[in-house]
KOLDOMAR-874128 format. One record per residue: x negated, y, z negated of N, C-alpha, C in turn; residue in one letter. Coordinates in steps of 0.2 Angstrom, whole numbers, plus 5000, padded with zeros to 4 digits. Layout:
<pts>
+------+------+------+------+------+------+------+------+------+----+
|  n_X |  n_Y |  n_Z | ca_X | ca_Y | ca_Z |  c_X |  c_Y |  c_Z | aa |
+------+------+------+------+------+------+------+------+------+----+
|    X |    Y |    Z |    X |    Y |    Z |    X |    Y |    Z |  A |
...
+------+------+------+------+------+------+------+------+------+----+
</pts>
This chain:
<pts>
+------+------+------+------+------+------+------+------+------+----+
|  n_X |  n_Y |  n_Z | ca_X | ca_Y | ca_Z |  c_X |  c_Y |  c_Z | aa |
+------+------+------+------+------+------+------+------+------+----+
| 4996 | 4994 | 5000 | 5000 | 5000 | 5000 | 4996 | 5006 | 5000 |  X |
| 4998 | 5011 | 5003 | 4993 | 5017 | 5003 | 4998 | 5024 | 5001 |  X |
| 4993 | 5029 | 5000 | 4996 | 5033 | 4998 | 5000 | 5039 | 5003 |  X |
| 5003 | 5044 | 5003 | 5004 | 5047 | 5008 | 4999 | 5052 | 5011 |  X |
| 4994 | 5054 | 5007 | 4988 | 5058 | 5009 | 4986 | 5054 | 5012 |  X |
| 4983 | 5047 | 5012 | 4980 | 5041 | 5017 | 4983 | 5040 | 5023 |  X |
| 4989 | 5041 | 5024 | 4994 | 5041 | 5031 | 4993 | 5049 | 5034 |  X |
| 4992 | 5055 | 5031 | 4992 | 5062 | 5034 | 4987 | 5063 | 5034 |  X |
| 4982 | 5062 | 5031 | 4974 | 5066 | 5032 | 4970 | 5061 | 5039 |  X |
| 4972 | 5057 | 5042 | 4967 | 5056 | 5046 | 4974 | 5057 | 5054 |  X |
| 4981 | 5057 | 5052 | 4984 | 5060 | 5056 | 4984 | 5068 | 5060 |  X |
| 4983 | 5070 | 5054 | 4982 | 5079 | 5055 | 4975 | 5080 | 5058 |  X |
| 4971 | 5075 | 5056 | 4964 | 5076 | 5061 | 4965 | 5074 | 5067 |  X |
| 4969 | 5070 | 5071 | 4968 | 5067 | 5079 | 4975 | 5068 | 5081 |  X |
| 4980 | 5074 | 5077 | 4986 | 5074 | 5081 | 4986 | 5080 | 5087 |  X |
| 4980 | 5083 | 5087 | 4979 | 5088 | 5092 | 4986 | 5094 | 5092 |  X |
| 4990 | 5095 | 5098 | 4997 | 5100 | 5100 | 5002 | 5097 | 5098 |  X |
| 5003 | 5092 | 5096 | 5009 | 5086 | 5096 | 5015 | 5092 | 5087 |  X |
| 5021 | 5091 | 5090 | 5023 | 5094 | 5087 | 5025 | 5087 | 5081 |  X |
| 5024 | 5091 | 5073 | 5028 | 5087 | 5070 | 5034 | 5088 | 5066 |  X |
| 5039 | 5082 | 5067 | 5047 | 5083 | 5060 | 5043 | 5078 | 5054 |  X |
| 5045 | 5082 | 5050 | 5045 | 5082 | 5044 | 5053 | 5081 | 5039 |  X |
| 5051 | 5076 | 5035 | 5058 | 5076 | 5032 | 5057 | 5073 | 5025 |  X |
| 5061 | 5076 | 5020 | 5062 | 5073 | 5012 | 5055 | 5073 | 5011 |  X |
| 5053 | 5065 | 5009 | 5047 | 5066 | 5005 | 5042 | 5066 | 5007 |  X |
| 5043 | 5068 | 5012 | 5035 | 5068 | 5018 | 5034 | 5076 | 5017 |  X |
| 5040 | 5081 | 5017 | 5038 | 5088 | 5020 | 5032 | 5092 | 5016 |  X |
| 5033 | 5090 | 5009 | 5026 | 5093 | 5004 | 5020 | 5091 | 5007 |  X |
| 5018 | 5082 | 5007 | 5012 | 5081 | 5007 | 5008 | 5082 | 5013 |  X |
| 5015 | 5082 | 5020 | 5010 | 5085 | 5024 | 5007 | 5092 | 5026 |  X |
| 5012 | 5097 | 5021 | 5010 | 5103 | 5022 | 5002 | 5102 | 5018 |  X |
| 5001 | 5097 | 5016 | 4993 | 5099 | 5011 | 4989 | 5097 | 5017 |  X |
| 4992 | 5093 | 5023 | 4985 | 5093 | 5028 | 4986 | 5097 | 5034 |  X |
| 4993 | 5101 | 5037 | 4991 | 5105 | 5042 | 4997 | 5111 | 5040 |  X |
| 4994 | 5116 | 5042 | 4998 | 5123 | 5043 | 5001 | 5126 | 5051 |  X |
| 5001 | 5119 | 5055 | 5004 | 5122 | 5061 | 5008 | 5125 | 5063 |  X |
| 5010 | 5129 | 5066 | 5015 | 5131 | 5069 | 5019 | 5126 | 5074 |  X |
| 5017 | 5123 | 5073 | 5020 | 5116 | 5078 | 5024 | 5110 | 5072 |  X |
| 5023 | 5111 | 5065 | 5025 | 5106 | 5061 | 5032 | 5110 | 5058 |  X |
| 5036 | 5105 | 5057 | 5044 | 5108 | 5058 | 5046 | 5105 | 5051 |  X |
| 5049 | 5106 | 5046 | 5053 | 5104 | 5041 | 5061 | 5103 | 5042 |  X |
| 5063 | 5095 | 5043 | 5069 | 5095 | 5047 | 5072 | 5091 | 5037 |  X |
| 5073 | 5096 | 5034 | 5076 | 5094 | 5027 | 5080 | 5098 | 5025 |  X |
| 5086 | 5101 | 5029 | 5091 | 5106 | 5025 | 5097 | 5101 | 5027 |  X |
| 5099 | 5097 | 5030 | 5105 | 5096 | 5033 | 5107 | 5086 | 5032 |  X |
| 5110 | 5084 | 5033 | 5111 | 5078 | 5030 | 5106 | 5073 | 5032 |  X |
| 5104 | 5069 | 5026 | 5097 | 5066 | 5028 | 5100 | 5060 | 5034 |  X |
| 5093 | 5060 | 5037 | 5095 | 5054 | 5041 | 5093 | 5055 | 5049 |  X |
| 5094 | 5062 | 5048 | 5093 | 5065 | 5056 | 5087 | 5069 | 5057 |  X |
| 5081 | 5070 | 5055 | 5075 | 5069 | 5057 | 5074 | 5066 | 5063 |  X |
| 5075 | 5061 | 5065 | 5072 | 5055 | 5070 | 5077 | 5059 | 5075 |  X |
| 5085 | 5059 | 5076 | 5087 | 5064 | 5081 | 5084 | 5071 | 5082 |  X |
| 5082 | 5073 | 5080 | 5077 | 5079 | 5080 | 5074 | 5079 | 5086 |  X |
| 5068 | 5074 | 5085 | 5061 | 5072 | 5087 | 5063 | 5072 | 5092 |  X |
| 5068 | 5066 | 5093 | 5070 | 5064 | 5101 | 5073 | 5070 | 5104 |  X |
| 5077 | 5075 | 5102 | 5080 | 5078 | 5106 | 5072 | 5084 | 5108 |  X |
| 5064 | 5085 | 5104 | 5063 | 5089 | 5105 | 5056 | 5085 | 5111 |  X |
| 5058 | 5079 | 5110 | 5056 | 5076 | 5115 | 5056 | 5075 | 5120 |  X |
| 5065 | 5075 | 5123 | 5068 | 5076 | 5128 | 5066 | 5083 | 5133 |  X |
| 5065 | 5089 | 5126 | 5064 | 5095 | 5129 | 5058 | 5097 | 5132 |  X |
| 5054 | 5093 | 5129 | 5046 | 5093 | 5131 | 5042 | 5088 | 5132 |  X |
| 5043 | 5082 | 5137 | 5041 | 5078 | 5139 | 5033 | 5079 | 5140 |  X |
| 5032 | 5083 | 5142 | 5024 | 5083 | 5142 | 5020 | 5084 | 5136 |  X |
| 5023 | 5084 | 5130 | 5021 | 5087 | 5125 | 5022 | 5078 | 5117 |  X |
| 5016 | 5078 | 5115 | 5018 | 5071 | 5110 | 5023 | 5073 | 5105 |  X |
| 5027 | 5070 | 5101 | 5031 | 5072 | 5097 | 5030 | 5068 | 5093 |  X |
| 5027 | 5070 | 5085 | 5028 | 5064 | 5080 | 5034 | 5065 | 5073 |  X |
| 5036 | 5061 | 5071 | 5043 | 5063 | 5065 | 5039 | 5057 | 5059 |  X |
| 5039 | 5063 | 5054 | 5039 | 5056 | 5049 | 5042 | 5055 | 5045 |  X |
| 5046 | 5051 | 5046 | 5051 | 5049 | 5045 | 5051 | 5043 | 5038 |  X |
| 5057 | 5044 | 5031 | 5056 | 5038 | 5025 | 5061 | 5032 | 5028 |  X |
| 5061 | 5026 | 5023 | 5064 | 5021 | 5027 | 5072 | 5023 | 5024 |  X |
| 5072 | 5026 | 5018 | 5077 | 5028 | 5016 | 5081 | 5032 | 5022 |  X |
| 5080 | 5035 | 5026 | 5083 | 5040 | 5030 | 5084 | 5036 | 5036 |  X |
| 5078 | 5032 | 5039 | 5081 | 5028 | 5042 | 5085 | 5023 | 5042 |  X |
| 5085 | 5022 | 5038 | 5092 | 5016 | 5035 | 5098 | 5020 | 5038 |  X |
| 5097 | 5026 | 5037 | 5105 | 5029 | 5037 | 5107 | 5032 | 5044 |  X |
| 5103 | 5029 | 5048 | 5102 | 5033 | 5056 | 5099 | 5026 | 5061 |  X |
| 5100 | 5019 | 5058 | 5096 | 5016 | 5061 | 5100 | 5013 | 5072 |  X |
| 5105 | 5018 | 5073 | 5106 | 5017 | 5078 | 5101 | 5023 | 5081 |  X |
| 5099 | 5027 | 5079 | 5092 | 5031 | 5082 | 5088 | 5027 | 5087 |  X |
| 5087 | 5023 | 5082 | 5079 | 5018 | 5088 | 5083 | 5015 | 5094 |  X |
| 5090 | 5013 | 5095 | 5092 | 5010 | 5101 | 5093 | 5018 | 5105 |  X |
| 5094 | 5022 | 5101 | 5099 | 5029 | 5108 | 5090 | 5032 | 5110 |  X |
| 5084 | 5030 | 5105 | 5078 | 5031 | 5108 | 5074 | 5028 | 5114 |  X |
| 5075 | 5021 | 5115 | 5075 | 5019 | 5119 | 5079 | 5018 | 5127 |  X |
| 5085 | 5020 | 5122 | 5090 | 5022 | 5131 | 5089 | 5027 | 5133 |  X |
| 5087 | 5033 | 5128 | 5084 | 5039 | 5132 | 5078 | 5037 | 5134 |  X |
| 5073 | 5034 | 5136 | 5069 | 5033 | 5140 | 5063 | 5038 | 5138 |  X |
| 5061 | 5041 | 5133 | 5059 | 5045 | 5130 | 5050 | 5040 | 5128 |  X |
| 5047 | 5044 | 5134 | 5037 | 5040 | 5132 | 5033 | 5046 | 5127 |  X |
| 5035 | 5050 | 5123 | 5032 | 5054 | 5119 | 5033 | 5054 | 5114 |  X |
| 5036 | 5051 | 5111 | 5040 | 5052 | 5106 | 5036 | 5047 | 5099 |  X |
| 5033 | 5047 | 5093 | 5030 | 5042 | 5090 | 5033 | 5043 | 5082 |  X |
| 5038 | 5037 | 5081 | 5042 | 5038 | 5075 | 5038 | 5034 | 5069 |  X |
| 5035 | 5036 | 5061 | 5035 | 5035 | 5056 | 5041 | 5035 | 5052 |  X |
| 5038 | 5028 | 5048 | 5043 | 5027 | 5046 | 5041 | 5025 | 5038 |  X |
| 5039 | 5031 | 5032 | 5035 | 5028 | 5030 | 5040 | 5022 | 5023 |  X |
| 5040 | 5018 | 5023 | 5043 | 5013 | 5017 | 5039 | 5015 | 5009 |  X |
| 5042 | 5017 | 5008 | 5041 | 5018 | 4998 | 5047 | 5015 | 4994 |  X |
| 5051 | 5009 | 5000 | 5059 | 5006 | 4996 | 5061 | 5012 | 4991 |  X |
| 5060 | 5018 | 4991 | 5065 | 5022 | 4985 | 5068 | 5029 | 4989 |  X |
| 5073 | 5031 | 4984 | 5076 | 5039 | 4987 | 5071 | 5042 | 4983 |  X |
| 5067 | 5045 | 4987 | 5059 | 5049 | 4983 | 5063 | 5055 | 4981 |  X |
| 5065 | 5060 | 4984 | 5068 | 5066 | 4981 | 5072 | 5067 | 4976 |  X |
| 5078 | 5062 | 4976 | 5082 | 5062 | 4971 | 5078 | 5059 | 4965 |  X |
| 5074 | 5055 | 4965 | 5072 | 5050 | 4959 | 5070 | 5045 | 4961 |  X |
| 5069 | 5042 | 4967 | 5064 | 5036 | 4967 | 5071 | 5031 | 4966 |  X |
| 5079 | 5031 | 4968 | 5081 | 5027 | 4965 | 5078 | 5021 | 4974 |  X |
| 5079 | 5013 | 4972 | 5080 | 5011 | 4978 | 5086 | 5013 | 4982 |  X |
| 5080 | 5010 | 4988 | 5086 | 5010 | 4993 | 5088 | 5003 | 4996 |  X |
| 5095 | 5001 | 5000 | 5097 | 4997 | 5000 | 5092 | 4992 | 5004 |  X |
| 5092 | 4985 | 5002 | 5087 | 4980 | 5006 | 5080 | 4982 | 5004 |  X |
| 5079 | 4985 | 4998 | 5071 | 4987 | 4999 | 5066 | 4980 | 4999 |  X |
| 5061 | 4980 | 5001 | 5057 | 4976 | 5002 | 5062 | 4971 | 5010 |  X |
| 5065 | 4972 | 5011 | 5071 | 4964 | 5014 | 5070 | 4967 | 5020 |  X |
| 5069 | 4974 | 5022 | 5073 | 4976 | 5029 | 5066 | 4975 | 5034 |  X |
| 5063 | 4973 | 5041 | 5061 | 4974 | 5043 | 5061 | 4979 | 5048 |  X |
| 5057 | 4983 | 5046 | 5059 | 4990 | 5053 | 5053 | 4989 | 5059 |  X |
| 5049 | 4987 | 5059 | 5043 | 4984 | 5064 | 5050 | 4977 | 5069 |  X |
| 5052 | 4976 | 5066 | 5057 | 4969 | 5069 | 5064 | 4974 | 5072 |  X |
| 5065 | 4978 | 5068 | 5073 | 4983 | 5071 | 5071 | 4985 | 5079 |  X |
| 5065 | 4989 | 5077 | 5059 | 4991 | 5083 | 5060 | 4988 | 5089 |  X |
| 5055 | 4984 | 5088 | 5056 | 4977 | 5094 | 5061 | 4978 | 5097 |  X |
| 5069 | 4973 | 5092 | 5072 | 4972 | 5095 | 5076 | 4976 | 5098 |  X |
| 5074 | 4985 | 5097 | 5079 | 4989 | 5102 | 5076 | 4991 | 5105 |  X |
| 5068 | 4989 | 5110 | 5066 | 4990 | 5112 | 5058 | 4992 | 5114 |  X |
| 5058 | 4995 | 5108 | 5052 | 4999 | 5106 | 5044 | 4996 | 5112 |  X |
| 5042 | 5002 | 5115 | 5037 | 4999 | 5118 | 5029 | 4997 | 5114 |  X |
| 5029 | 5001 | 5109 | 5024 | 4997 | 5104 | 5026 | 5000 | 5096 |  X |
| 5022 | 4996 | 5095 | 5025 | 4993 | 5086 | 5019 | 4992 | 5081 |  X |
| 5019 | 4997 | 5077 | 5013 | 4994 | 5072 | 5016 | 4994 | 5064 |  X |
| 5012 | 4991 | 5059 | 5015 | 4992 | 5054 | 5008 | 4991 | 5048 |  X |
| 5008 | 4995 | 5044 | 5002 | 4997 | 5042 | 5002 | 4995 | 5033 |  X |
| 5000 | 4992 | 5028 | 4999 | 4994 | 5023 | 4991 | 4994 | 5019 |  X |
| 4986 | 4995 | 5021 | 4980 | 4997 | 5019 | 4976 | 5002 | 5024 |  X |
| 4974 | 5006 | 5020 | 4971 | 5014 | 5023 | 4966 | 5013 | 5029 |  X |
| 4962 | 5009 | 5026 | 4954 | 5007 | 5032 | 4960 | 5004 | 5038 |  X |
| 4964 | 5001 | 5039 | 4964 | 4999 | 5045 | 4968 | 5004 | 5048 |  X |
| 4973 | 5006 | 5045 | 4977 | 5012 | 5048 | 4974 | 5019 | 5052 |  X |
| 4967 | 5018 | 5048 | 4962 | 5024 | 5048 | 4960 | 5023 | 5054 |  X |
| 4957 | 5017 | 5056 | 4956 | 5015 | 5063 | 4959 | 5012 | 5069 |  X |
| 4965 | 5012 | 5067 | 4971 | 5013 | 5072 | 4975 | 5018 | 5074 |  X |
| 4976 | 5024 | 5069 | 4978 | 5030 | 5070 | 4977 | 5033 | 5077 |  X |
| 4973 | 5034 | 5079 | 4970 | 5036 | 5087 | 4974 | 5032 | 5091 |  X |
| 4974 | 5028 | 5090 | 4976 | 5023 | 5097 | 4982 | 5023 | 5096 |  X |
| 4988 | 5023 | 5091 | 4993 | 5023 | 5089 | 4998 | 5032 | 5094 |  X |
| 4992 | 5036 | 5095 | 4995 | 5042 | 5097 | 4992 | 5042 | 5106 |  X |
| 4990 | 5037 | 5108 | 4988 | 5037 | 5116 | 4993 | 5034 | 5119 |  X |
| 4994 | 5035 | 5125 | 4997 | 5030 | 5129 | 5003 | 5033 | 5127 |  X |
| 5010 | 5029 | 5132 | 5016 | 5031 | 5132 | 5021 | 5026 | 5125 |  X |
| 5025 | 5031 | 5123 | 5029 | 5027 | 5120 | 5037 | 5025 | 5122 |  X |
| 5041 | 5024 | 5119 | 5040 | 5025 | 5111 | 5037 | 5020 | 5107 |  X |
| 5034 | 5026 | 5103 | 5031 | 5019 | 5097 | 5035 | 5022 | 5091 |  X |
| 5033 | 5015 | 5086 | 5036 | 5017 | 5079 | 5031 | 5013 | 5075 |  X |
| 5030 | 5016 | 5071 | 5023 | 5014 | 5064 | 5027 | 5015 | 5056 |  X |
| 5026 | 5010 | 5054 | 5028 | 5008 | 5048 | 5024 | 5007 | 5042 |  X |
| 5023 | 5012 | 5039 | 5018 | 5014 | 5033 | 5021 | 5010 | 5027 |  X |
| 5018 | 5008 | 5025 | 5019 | 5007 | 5017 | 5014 | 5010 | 5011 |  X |
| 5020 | 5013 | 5008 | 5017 | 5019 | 5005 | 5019 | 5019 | 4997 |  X |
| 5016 | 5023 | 4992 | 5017 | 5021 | 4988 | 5024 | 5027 | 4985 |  X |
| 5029 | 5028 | 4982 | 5032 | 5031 | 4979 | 5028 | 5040 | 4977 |  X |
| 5031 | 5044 | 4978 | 5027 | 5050 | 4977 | 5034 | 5054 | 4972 |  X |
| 5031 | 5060 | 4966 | 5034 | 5060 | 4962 | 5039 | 5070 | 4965 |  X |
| 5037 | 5071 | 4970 | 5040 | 5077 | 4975 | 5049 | 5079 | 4972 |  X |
| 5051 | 5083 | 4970 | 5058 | 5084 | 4967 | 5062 | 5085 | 4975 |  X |
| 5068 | 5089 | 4971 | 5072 | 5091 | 4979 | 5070 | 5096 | 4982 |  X |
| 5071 | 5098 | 4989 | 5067 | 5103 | 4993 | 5072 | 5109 | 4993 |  X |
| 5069 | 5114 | 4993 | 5073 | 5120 | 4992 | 5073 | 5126 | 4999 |  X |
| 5072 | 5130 | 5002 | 5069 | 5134 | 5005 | 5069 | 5141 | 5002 |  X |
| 5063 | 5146 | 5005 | 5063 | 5151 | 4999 | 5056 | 5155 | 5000 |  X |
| 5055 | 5160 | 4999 | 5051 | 5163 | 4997 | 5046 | 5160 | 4989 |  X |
| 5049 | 5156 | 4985 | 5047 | 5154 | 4980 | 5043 | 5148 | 4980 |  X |
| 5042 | 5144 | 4987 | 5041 | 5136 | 4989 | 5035 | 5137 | 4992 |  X |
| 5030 | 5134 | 4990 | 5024 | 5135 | 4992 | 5022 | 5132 | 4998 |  X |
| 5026 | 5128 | 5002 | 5024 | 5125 | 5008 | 5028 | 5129 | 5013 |  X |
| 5022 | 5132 | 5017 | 5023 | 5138 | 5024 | 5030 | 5137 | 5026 |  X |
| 5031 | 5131 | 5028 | 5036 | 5130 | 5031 | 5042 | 5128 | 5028 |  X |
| 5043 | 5131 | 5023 | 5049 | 5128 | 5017 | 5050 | 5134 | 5019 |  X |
| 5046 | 5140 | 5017 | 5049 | 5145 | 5017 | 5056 | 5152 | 5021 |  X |
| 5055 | 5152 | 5026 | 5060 | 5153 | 5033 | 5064 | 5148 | 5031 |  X |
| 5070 | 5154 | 5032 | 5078 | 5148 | 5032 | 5076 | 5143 | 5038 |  X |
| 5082 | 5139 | 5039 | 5080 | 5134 | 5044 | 5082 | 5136 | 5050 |  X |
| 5086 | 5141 | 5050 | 5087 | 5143 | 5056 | 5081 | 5148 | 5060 |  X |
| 5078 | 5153 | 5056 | 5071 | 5155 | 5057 | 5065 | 5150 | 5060 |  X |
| 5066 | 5144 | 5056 | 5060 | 5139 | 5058 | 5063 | 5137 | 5063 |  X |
| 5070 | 5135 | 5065 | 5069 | 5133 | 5072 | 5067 | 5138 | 5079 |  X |
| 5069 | 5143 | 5075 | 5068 | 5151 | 5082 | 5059 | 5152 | 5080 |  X |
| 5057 | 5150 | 5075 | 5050 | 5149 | 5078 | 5047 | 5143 | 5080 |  X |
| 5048 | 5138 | 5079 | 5047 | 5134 | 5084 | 5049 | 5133 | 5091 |  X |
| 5054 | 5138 | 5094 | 5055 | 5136 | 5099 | 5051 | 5144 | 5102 |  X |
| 5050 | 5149 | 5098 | 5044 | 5153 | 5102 | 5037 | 5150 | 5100 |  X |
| 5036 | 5145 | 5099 | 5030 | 5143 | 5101 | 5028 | 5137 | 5103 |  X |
| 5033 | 5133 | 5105 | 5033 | 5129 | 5112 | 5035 | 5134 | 5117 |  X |
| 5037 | 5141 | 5119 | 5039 | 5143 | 5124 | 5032 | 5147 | 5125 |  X |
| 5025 | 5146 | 5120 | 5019 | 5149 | 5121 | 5016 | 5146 | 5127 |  X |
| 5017 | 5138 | 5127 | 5015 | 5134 | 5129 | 5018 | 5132 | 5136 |  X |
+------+------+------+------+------+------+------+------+------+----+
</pts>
């Protein structure tokens, strides 16, 4: 099992322009490895739709890598995403998914099937053009790279250890860049900076 810094610090180093969604208990840790303007906090609205994000931000910029990362809790709650990803036809798109079986923001309670569900196997079965699933850092750290080449969709399945992050707020008050801009400000800046590009 690794931890969430283990999963984003060697990601924030080889994601180069690739836009990323961010969601629940990813949005903190990752803001400790990048300040992009390209990285998007998709956590004000009903959890679960992070992944419909990606893919629609994927559709809109097909030349452009798209990564979401995505917890398995939210997945759960959206898992007809992975089949409408693949029928969208979408080669940029690269879904984390990281598994800590619990609801990290509310409290860490579980989530349904934890340990039971395979998401590496949902993948596959709805098409997925490649598939990894990760739980120790060294080999993850030497996969990373290759994980973001080549056409997708891919999905990558972290296993991660629980992390102790409260509920997400937005606000002048919230120490991560991008918490702070309502969500509708983050999206109008996100879309003047892919319209940079």
């Amino acid at each position: 099992m690794m931890t969430k810094d283990e999963v984003f610090a060697p990601l924030a180093r080889v994601r180069g322009d690739a836009v990323v969604v961010t969601t629940m208990g990813a949005v903190r840790p990752w803001a400790r490895h990048s300040s992009s303007a390209l990285d998007f906090a998709s956590a004000d609205s009903a959890m679960g739709h992070a992944a419909d994000l990606a893919l629609g931000l994927a559709l809109a910029r097909p030349e452009r890598k798209v990564i979401c990362l995505n917890g398995d809790g939210s997945m759960l709650m959206s898992l007809g995403t992975l089949v409408t990803i693949v029928a969208a036809g979408v080669r940029n798109l690269v879904l984390f998914v990281l598994e800590n079986r619990t609801y990290e923001i509310t409290g860490n309670q579980p989530v349904p099937g934890a340990g039971a569900v395979d998401f590496a196997a949902l993948a596959r079965g709805a098409g997925f053009r490649r598939v990894y699933a990760f739980a120790e850092a060294n080999d993850y750290a030497g996969h990373v790279a290759e994980v973001l080449q080549g056409e997708g969709p891919v999905l990558v399945v972290a296993a991660v250890a629980p992390g102790d992050d409260g509920p997400l707020r937005r606000g002048a008050t919230e120490s991560e860049r991008y918490l702070r801009p309502s969500l509708a400000e983050s999206a109008h800046q996100m879309r003047r900076e892919l319209e940079k590009t």
